[in-house]
LOVEXRO-574565 format. One record per residue (C-alpha): z, x, y; residue in three letters; residue number from 1. Coordinates in nm, 2 decimals, decimal comma. Layout:
N
zz;xx;yy;type;seq
Z;X;Y;ala;NUM
...
REM end
This chain:
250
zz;xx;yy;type;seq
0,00;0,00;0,00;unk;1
-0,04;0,14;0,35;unk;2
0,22;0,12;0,56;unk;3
0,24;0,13;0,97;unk;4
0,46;0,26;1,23;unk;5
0,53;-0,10;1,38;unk;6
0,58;-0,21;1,75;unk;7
0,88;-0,41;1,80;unk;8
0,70;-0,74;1,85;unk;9
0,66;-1,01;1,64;unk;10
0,42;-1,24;1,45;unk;11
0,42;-1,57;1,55;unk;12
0,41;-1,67;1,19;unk;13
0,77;-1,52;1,21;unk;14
0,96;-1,80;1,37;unk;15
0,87;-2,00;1,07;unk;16
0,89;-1,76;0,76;unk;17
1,20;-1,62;0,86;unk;18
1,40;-1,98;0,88;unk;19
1,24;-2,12;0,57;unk;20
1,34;-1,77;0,36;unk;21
1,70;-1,82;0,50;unk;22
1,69;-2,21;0,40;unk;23
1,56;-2,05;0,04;unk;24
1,85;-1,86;0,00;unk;25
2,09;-2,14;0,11;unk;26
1,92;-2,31;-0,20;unk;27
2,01;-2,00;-0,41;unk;28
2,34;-1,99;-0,32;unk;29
2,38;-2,36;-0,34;unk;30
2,23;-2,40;-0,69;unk;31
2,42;-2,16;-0,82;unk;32
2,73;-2,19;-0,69;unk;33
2,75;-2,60;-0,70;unk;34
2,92;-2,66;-1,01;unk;35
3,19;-2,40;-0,96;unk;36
3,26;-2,39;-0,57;unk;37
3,03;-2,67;-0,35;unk;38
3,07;-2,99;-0,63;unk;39
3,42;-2,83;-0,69;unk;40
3,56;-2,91;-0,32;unk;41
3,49;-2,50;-0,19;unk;42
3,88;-2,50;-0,07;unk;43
3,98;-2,73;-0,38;unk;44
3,77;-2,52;-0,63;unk;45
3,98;-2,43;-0,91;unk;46
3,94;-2,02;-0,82;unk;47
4,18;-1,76;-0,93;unk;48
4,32;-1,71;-0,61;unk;49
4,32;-1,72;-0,21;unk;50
4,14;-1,37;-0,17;unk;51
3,87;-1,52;-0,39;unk;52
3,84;-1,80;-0,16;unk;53
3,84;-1,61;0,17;unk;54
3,55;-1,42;-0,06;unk;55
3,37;-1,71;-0,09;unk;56
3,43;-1,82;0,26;unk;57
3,31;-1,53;0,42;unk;58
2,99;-1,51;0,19;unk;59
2,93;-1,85;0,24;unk;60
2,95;-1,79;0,63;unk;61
2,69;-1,54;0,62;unk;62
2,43;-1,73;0,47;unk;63
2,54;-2,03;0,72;unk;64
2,49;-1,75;1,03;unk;65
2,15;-1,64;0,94;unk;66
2,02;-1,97;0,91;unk;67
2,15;-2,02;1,27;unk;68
2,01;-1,68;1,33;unk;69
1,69;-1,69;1,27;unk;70
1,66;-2,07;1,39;unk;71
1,78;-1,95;1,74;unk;72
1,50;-1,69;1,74;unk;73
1,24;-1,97;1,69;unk;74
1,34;-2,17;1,92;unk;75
1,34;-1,87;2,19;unk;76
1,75;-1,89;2,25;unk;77
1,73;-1,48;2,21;unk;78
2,05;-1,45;2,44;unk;79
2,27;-1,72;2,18;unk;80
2,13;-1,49;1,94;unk;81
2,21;-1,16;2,06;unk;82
2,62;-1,30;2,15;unk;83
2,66;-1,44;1,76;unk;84
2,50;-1,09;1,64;unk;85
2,82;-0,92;1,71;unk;86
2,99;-1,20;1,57;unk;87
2,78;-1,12;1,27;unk;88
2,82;-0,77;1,27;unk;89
3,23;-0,86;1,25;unk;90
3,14;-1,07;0,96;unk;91
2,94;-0,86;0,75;unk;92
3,26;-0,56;0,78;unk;93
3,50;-0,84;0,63;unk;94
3,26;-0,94;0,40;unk;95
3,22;-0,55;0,24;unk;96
3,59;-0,55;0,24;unk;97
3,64;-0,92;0,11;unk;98
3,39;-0,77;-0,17;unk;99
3,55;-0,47;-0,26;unk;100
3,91;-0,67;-0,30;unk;101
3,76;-0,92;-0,49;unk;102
3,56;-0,69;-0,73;unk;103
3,92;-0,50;-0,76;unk;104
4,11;-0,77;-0,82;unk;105
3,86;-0,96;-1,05;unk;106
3,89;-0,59;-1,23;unk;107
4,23;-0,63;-1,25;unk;108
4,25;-0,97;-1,42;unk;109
4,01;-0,84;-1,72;unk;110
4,25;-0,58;-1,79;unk;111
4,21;-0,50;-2,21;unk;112
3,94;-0,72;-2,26;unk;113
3,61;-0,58;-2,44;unk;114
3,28;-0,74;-2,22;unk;115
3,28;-1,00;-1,91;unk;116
3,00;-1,23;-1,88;unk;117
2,76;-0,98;-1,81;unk;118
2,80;-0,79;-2,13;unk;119
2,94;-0,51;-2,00;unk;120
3,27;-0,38;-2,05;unk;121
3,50;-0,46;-1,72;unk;122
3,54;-0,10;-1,63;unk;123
3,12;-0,05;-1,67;unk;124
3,03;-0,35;-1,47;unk;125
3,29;-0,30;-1,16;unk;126
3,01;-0,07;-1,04;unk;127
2,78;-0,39;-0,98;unk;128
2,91;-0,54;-0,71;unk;129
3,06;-0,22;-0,54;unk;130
2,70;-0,10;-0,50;unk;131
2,61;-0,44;-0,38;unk;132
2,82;-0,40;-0,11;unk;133
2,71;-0,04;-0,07;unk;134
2,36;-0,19;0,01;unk;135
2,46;-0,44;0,19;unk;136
2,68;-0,21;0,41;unk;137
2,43;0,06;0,52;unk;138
2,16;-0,20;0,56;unk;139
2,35;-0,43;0,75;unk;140
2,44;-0,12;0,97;unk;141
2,11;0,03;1,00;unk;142
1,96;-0,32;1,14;unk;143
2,26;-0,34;1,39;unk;144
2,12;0,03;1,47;unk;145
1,79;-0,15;1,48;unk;146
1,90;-0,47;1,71;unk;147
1,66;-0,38;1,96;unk;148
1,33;-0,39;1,73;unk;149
1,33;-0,70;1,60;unk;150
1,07;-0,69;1,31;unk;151
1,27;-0,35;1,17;unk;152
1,61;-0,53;1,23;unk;153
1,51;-0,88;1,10;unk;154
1,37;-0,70;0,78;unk;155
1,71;-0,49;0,69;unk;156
1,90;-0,81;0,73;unk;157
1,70;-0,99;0,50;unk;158
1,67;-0,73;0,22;unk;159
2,05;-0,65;0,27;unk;160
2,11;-1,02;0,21;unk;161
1,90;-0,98;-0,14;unk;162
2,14;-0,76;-0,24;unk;163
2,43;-1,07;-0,27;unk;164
2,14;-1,25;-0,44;unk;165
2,23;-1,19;-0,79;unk;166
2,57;-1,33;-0,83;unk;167
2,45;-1,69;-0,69;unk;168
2,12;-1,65;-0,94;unk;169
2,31;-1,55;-1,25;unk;170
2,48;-1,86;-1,22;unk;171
2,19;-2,09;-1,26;unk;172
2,18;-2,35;-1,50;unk;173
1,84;-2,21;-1,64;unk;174
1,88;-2,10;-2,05;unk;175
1,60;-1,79;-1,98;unk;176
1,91;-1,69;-1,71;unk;177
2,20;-1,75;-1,90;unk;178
2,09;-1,63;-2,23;unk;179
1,95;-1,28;-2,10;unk;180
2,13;-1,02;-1,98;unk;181
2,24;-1,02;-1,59;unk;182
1,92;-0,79;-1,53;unk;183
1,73;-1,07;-1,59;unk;184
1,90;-1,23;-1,26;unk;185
1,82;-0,92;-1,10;unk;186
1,50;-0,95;-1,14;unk;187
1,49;-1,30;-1,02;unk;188
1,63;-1,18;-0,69;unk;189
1,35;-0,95;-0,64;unk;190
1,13;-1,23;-0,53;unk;191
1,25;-1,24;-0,19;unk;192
1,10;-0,91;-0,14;unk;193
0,79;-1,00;-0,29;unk;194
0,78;-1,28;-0,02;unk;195
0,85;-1,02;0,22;unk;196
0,59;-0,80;0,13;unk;197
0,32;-1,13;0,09;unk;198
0,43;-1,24;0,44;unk;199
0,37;-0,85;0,60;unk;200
0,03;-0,84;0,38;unk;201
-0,04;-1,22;0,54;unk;202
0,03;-1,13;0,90;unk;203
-0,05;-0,76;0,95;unk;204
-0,26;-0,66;0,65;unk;205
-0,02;-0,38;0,61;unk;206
0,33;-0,34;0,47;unk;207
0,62;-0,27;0,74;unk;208
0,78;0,03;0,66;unk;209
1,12;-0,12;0,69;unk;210
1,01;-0,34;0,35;unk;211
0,91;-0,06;0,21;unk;212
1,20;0,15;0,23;unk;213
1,52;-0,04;0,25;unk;214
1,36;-0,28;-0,05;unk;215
1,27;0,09;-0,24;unk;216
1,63;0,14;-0,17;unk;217
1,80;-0,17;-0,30;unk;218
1,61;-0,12;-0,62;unk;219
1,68;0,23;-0,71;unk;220
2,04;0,20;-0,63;unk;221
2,07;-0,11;-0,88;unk;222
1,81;0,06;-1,13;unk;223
2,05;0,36;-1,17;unk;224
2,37;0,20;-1,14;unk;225
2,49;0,06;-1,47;unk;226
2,38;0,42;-1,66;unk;227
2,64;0,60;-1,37;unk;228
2,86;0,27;-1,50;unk;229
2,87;0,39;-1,81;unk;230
2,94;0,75;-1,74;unk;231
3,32;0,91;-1,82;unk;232
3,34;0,98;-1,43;unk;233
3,30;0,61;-1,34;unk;234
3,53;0,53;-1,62;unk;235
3,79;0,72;-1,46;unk;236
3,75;0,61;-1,12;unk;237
3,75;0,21;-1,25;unk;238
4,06;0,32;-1,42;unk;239
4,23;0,46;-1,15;unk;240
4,12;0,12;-0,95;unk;241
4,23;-0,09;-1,19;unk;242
4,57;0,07;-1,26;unk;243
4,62;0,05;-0,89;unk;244
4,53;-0,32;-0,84;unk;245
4,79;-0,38;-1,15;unk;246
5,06;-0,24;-0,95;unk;247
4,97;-0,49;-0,64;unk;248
5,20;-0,76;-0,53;unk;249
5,00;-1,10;-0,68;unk;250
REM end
């Protein structure tokens, strides 16, 4: 594919593929999620605990915000847009956080037992969403870097958002889903950044390099991550984490 040092302006086909790819993954998150937090009354869903419910909160929020997001930059309210980014920004540090607990804590409660849902062992699959939050980190931060090109910073948030993809789509009632292995889902998730790269190929005949990059990125680092799972040195670090959520208050 060749790929183009863009201009930060904009397609006008923008305004509408942007809001209809965040309405798509509303409908990920929904039809995943319905039967175990939505349908289940969100604050009255049976979850383990309060920091998984701030978790889901928070996540939840996000998806909300770039809905709002990229509907205020159709309708031209840049300045609305610009004030809720740093609200945004705020969001997205409590969400790696609220990510990292959870994943610890969720760690914690499968202490001795063999696989999770997955099929990994506990200790193998706590890499998941740590590096989910990895991607999501540095890409949220690199389009906050990027706040003042909006194709670039439009494009990390998108793909960063891919990255929180997989929990919601592993959880679809779908038997090819839920009798494969969770790479299966992974897979699945990947189809945002096919749209991505349809919609740069649609509008520009070229591929931005941002899509290139950060979605060349988000792949390697969940290609190589459940081999480095199921390394000694991982082992030990999950361990360590484990032992130290154990001796936690709660």
């Amino acid at each position: 594919m060749a790929t183009k040092v863009f201009e930060p302006q904009e397609s006008r086909l923008d305004k509408y593929f942007f809001p209809a790819i965040a309405l798509l993954i509303l409908a990920t998150v929904l039809w995943g999620f319905a039967r175990t937090y939505f349908l289940a009354g969100v604050f009255k869903a049976p979850l383990p605990n309060v920091l998984i419910h701030l978790h889901g909160a928070a996540f939840s929020s996000w998806v909300l915000l770039l809905i709002t997001q990229t509907s205020l930059v159709a309708a031209n309210r840049v300045e609305v847009h610009r004030k809720l980014g740093l609200v945004g920004f705020v969001l997205a540090c409590l969400m790696v956080l609220l990510g990292v607990l959870a994943s610890t804590d969720l760690l914690r409660r499968e202490f001795g037992q063999p696989t999770d849902a997955s099929g990994l062992d506990p200790k193998t699959f706590y890499i998941i969403p740590l590096t989910d939050m990895l991607i999501f980190g540095i890409l949220v931060f690199l389009a906050f870097r990027a706040r003042s090109n909006p194709p670039a910073h439009k494009r990390f948030l998108l793909i960063a958002t891919t990255a929180l993809m997989i929990a919601a789509v592993a959880r679809w009632p779908i038997g090819f889903i839920q009798n494969n292995p969770f790479w299966v889902a992974q897979l699945c998730t990947y189809g945002f950044l096919l749209l991505l790269v349809a919609h740069d190929l649609w509008t520009t005949r070229t591929v931005h390099r941002v899509t290139i990059w950060a979605s060349a990125f988000l792949i390697v680092v969940q290609q190589v991550r459940v081999p480095l799972g199921h390394t000694d040195a991982w082992h030990c670090f999950a361990t360590w984490a484990q032992n130290l959520a154990r001796r936690m208050p709660g």
